[in-house]
C-alpha positions as CSV (number, residue, x, y, z in Angstrom):
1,X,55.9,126.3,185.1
2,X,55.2,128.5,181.7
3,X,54.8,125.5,179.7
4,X,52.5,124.0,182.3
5,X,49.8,126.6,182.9
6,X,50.2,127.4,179.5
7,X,48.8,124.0,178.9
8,X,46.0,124.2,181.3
9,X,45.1,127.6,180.0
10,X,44.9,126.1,175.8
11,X,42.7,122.6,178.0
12,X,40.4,125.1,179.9
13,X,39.6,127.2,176.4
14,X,39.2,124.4,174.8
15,X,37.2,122.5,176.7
16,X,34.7,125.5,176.7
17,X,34.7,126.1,173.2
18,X,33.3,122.1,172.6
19,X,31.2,122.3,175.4
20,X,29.3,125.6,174.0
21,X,29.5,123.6,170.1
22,X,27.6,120.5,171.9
23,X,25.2,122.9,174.1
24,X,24.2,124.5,171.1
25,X,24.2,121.0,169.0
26,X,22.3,119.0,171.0
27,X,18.5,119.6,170.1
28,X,19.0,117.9,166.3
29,X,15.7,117.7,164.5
30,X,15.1,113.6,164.7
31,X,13.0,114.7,161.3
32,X,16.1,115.6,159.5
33,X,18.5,113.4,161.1
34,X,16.8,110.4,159.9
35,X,17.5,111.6,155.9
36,X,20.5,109.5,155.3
37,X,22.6,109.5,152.0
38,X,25.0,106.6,151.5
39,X,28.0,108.4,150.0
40,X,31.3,106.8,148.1
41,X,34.1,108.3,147.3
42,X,36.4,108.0,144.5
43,X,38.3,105.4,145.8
44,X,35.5,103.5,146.4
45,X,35.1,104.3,149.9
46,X,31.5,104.5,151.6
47,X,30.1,106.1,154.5
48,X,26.4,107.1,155.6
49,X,25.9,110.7,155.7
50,X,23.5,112.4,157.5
51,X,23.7,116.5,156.5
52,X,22.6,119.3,159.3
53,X,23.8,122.7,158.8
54,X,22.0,124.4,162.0
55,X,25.3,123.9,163.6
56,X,28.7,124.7,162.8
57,X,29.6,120.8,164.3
58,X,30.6,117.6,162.3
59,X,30.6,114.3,164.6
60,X,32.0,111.0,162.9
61,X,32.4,107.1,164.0
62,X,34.4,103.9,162.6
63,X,34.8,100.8,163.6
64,X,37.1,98.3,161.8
65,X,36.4,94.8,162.7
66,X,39.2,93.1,164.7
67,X,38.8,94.3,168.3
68,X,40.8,91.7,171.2
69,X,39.1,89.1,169.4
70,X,42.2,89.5,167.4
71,X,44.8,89.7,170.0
72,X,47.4,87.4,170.5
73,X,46.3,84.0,172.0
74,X,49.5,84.6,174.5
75,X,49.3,88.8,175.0
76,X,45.7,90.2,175.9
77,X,45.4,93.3,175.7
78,X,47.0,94.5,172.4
79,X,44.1,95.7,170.5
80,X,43.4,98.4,173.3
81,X,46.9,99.3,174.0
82,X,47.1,99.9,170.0
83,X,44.1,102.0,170.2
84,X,45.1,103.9,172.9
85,X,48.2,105.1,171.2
86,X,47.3,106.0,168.3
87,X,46.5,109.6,168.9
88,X,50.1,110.1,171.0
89,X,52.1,110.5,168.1
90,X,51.8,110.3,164.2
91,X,53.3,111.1,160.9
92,X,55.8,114.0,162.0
93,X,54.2,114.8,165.3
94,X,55.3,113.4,168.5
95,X,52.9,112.6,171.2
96,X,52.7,116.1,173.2
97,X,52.9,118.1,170.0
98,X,49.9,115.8,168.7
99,X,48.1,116.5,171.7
100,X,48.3,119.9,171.5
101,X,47.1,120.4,168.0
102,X,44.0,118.7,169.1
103,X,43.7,121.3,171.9
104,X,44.0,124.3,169.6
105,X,41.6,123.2,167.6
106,X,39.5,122.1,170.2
107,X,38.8,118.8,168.0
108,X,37.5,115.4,170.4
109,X,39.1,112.3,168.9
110,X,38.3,109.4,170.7
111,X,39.7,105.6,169.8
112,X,39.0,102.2,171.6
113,X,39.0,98.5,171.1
114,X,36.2,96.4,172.3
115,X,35.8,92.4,171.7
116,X,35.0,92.6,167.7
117,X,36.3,96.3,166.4
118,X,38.3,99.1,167.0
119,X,36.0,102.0,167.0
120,X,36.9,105.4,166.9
121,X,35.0,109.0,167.1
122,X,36.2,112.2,165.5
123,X,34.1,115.5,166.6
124,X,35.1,118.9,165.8
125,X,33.8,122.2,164.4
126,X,33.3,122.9,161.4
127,X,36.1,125.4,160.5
128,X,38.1,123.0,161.8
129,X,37.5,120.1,160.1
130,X,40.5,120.1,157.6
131,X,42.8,120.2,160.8
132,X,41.0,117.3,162.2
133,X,40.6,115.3,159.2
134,X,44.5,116.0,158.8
135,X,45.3,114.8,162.1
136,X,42.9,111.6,162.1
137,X,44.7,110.7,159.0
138,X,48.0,110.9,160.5
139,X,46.7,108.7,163.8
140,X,45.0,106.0,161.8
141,X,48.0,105.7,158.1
142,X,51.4,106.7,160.6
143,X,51.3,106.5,164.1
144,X,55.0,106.3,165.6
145,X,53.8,104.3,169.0
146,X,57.2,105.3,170.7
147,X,58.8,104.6,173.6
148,X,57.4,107.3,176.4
149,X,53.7,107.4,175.5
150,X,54.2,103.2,175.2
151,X,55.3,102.8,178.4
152,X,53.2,105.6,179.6
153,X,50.0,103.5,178.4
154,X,50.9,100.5,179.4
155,X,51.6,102.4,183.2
156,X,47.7,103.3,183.1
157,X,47.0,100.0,181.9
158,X,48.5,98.5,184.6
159,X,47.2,100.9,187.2
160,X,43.8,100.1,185.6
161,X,44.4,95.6,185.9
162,X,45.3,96.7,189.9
163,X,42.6,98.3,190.1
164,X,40.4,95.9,188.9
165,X,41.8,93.2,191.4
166,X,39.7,94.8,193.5
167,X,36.4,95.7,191.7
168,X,33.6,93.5,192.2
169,X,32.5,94.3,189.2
170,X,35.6,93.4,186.9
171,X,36.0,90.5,188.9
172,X,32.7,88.6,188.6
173,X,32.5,89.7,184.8
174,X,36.3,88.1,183.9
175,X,35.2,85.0,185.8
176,X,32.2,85.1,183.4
177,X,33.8,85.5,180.4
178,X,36.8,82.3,181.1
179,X,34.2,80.3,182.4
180,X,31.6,81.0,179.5
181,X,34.3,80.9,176.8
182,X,37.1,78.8,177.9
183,X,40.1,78.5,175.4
184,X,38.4,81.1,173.0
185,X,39.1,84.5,172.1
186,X,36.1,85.8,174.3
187,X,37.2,84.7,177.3
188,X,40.6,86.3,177.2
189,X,40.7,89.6,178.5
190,X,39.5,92.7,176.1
191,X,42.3,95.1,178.6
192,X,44.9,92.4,179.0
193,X,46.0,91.1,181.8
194,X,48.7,91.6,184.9
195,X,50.9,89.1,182.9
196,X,50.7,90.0,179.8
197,X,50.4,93.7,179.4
198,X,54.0,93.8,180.6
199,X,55.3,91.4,177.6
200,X,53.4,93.8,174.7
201,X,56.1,95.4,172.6
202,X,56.0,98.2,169.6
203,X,56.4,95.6,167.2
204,X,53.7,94.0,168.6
205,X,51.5,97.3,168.2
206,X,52.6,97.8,164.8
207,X,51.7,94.0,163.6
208,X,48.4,94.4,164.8
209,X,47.9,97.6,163.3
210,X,49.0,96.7,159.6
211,X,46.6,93.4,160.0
212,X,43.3,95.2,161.2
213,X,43.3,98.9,160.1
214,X,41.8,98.0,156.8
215,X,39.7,99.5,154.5
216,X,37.7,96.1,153.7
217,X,36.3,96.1,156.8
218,X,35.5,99.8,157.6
219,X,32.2,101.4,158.6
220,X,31.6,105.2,158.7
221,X,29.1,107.4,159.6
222,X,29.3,111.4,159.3
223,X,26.6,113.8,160.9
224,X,26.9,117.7,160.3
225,X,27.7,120.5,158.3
226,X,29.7,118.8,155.5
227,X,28.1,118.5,152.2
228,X,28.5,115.2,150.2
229,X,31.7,116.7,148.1
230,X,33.6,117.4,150.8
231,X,33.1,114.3,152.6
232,X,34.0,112.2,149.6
233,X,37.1,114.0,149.7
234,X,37.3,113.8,152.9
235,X,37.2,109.5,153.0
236,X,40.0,109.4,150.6
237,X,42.1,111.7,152.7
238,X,41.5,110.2,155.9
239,X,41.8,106.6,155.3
240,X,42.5,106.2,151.4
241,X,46.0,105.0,152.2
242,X,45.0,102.3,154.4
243,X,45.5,99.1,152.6
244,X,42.4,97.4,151.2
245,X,42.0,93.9,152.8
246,X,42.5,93.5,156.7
247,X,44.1,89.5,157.5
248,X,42.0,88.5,160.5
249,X,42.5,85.4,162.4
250,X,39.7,82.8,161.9
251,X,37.2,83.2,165.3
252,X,34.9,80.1,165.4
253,X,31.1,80.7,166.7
254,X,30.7,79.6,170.0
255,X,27.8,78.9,172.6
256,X,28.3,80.2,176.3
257,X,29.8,77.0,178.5
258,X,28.9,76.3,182.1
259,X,25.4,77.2,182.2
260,X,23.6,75.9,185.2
261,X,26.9,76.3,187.1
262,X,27.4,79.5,189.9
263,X,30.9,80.8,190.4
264,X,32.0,82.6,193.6
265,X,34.7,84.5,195.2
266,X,34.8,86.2,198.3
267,X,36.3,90.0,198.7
268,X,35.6,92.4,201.3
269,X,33.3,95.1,199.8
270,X,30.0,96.4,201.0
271,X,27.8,94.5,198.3
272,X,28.0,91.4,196.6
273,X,27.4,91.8,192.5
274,X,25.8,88.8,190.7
275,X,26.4,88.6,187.0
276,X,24.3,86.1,185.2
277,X,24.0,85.2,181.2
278,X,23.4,82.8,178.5
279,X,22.7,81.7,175.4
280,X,20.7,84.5,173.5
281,X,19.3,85.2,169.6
282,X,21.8,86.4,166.7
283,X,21.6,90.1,165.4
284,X,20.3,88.4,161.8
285,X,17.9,86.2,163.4
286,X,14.2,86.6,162.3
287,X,13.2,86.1,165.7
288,X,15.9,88.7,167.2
289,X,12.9,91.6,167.3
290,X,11.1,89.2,169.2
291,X,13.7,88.9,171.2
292,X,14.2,92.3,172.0
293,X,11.0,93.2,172.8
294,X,10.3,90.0,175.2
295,X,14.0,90.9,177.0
296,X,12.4,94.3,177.5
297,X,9.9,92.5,179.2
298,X,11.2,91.1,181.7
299,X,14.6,93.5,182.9
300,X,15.4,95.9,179.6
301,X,16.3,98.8,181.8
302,X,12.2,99.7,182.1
303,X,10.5,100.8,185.5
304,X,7.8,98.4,184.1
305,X,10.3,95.4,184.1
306,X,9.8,91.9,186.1
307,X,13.0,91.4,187.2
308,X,12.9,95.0,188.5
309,X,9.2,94.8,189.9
310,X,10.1,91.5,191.7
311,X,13.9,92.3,193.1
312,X,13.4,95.7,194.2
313,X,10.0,96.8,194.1
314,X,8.5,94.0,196.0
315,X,11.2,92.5,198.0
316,X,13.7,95.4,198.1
317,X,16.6,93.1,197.4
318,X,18.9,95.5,195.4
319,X,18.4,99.2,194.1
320,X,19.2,98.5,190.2
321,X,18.8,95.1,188.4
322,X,18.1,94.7,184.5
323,X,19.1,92.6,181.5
324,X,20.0,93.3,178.0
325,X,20.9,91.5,174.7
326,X,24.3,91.2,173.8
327,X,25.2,90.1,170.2
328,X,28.9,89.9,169.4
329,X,30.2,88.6,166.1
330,X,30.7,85.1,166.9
331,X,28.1,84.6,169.9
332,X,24.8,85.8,170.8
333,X,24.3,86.2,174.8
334,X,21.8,87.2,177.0
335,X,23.4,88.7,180.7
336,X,22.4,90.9,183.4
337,X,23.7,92.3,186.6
338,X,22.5,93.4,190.2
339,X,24.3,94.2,193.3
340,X,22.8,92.9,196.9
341,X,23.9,92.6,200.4
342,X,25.7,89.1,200.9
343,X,23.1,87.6,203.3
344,X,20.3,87.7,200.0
345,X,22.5,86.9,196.9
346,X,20.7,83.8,197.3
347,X,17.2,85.1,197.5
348,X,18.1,87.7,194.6
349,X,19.5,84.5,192.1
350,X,16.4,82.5,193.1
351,X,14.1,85.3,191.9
352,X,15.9,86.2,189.4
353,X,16.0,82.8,187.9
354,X,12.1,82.1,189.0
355,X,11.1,84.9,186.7
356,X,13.9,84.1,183.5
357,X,11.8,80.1,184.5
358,X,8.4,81.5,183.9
359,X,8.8,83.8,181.1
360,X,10.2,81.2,179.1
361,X,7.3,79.0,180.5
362,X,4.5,81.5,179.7
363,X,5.8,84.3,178.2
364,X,4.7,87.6,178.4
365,X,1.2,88.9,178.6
366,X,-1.0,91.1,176.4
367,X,-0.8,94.5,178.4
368,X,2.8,93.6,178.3
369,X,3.6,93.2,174.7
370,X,1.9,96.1,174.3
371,X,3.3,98.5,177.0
372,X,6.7,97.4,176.1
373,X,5.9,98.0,172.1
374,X,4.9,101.4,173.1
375,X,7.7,102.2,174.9
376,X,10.3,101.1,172.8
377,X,9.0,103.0,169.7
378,X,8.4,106.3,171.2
379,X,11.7,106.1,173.2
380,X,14.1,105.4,170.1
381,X,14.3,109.2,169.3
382,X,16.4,109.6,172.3
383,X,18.9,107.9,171.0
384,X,18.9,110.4,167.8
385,X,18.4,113.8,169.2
386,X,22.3,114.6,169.0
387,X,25.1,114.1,166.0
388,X,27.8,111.9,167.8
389,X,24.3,109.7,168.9
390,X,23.7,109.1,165.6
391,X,26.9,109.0,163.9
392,X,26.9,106.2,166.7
393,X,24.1,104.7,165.4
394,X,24.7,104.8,161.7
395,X,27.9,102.8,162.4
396,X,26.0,100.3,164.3
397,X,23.2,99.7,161.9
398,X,26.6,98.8,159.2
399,X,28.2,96.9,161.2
400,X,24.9,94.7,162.2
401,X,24.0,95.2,158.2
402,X,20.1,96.4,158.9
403,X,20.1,98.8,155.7
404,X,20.1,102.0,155.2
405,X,16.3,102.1,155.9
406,X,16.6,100.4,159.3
407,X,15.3,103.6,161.2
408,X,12.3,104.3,159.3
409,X,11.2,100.3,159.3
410,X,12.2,99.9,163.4
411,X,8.9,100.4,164.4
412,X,6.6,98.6,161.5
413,X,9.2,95.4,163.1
414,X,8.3,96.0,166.3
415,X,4.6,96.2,165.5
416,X,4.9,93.1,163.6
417,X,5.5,91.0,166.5
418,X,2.7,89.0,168.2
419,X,2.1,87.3,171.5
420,X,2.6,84.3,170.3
421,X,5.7,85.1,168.8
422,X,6.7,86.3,172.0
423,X,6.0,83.5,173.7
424,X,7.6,81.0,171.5
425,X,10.8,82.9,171.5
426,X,10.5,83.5,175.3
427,X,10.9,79.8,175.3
428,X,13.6,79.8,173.2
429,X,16.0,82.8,174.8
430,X,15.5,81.8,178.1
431,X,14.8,77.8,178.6
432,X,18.2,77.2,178.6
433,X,20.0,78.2,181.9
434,X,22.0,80.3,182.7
435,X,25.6,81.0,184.0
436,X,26.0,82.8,187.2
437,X,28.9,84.6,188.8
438,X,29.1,86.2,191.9
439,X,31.8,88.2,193.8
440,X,31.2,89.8,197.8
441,X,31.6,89.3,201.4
442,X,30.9,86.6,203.2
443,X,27.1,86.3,204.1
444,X,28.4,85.6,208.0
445,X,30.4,89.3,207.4
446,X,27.2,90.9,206.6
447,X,25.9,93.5,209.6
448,X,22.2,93.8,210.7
449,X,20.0,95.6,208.9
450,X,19.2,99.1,210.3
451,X,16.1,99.8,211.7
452,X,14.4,101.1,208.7
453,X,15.3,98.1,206.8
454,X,17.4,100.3,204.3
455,X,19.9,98.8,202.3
456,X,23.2,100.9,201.4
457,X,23.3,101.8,198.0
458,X,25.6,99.8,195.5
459,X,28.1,100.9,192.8
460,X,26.1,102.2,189.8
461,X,25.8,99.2,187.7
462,X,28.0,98.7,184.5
463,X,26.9,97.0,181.5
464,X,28.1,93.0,181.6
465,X,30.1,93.1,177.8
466,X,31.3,95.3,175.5
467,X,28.7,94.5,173.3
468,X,26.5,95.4,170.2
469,X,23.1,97.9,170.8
470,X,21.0,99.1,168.4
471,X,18.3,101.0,170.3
């Protein structure tokens, strides 16, 4: 009982101590936090570095690429059972003793596999950064992955693959994903499955993490009060040890299958959710800013949008529907999502493939192009007004390989693009189908609309793909 509200107590002081760092953090200077220095090491290790001392805070991110693009063709799901043990236990520490250092220090490390990397976050304060750097070196180099926190992971794991059984959600996007990339590494799934998470052993764990934890393939970004010195030093310590090359399994570039095709199941829940994609533009595409800004357009997430104007605003068909670009290392996607009642998923596809039809017909118009230019330059400083936002970034921009002056040219490329640029690659993104999946009640199931005419309000919507975004 001591042990247990001792615990608590070290959770509950620590928790307050990093939520007073990131009160006092979050108003970063966009000014200053667009100075970036690209940094190597003596081992020949580079990061980006972007240097604020107002606050006694240093945020990093990683990503290696690999991700459950590298899993095993026959066991899903070991990339983010890896990822999600290797903070229970390293080097000499054992799982609870690991945790607590962490707590005492009051240092956030955060580490997750998504379709193409295993990306992790390290955020701590700055006194306390030799701890943390310490301890990330010990989770990344020597992590013990034994037996009790294994078996405790793969337990949440498979509370989690219940759970989804039952999510419209998870459903209508694994039926995506199979159907779009059938016999590929995209369309198995990134958390495993009810079959094979069960079959994942240590030695599994450990074969994965000797063939992807690789300096080769690492990005890093730094944000904070650490001067160039120190975090030279700092990359040696922390992942100097790892060996240099990773040995990835060949992944071949694939186009989404099945478009023009619908997919349903039927499951007893208040809403039906449609999930719909296809084909999109490649990250290194000339015509990807384009792109961007003509996806904007018509149902980036905007007020302003079509697909929002048109589903909610003038039919009142769903509360939330939008559309995004999703850019993976071996496909290029467009999807969205919306959630409806049962009796007007057919009325909500219709529109929503009437208006993907006529912006690739006629693409966008003038007051359009530029509304949605304006917006999406002076809205990109959101995304940079704290230090784990643009550690975040920073990663992103490597991993996408937009140089180190990608910020400061973001808006001359948006400005660059015309309407008839638009137009053409409207055309192109969207003239060729789509995929649609959709998972809800029967339409026969669905009760009479009240007498306002209100519809209940979905589940929040969830982005279709783990994904690439560069705001």
């Amino acid at each position: 009982m001591i042990a247990v509200q001792r615990s608590l107590l070290l959770k509950t002081a620590a928790a307050l101590l990093m939520a007073f760092a990131i009160q006092i953090a979050t108003p970063m200077n966009p000014a200053r936090a667009t100075t970036i220095e690209r940094i190597v090491s003596p081992g020949g290790i580079e990061a980006w570095l972007v240097r604020d001392s107002a606050v006694p805070l240093v945020s990093m991110e990683f990503a290696f690429h690999g991700g459950a693009s590298q899993d095993p063709a026959d066991k899903p799901g070991v990339a983010t059972m890896m990822a999600a043990l290797l903070d229970e236990g390293a080097g000499d520490l054992d799982s609870a003793t690991f945790a607590d250092r962490l707590e005492r220090k009051a240092i956030e490390l955060r580490i997750r596999a998504g379709r193409d990397t295993i990306r992790g976050a390290l955020r701590t304060l700055s006194d306390n950064r030799g701890e943390a750097f310490e301890l990330l070196r010990l989770a990344l180099n020597a992590p013990r992955f034994d037996a009790e926190p294994v078996e405790r992971i793969r337990a949440q794991m498979m509370a989690g693959l219940r759970r989804a059984t039952t999510s419209p959600e998870d459903i209508a996007s694994r039926r995506w994903w199979e159907t779009a990339f059938p016999g590929h590494a995209y369309g198995r799934p990134v958390n495993g499955s009810l079959d094979s998470v069960p079959t994942i052993t240590a030695d599994d764990l450990r074969t994965y993490h000797k063939r992807i934890l690789a300096r080769g393939t690492l990005k890093i970004g730094i944000v904070g009060d650490i001067d160039a010195d120190a975090a030279k030093a700092m990359l040696d310590q922390v992942f100097g040890g790892l060996p240099a090359k990773a040995k990835l399994n060949n992944v071949v570039t694939m186009a989404p299958q099945g478009l023009g095709q619908r997919i349903s199941e039927t499951l007893a829940v208040p809403q039906a959710v449609v999930l719909f994609g296809g084909s999109g533009i490649a990250r290194e595409d000339p015509d990807f800013m384009a792109a961007y800004v003509v996806n904007h357009i018509l149902g980036g997430g905007s007020f302003s949008s079509r697909l929002y104007r048109e589903v909610r605003e003038t039919r009142g068909l769903a509360y939330s529907v939008y559309n995004s670009l999703v850019w993976l290392d071996h496909a290029a996607l467009f999807m969205g999502a919306t959630a409806t009642r049962a009796d007007r998923v057919d009325e909500s596809i219709a529109i929503i493939s009437a208006e993907i039809h006529r912006m690739a017909e006629e693409g966008p118009t003038e007051d359009e192009l530029k509304n949605a230019k304006a917006y999406l330059t002076s809205s990109y400083a959101l995304g940079l007004d704290t230090s784990t936002k643009i550690a975040t970034q920073l990663v992103q921009i490597q991993l996408d390989d937009l140089g180190i002056d990608y910020i400061d040219r973001r808006a001359g490329l948006i400005d660059a693009v015309t309407l008839a640029d638009t137009r053409r690659v409207a055309k192109r993104l969207f003239g060729g189908g789509m995929l649609v999946s959709t998972v809800g009640p029967a339409a026969t199931s669905v009760p009479a609309p009240s007498a306002a005419g209100t519809l209940p309000a979905p589940p929040a919507a969830q982005p279709p793909a783990s994904g690439n975004t560069v705001r």
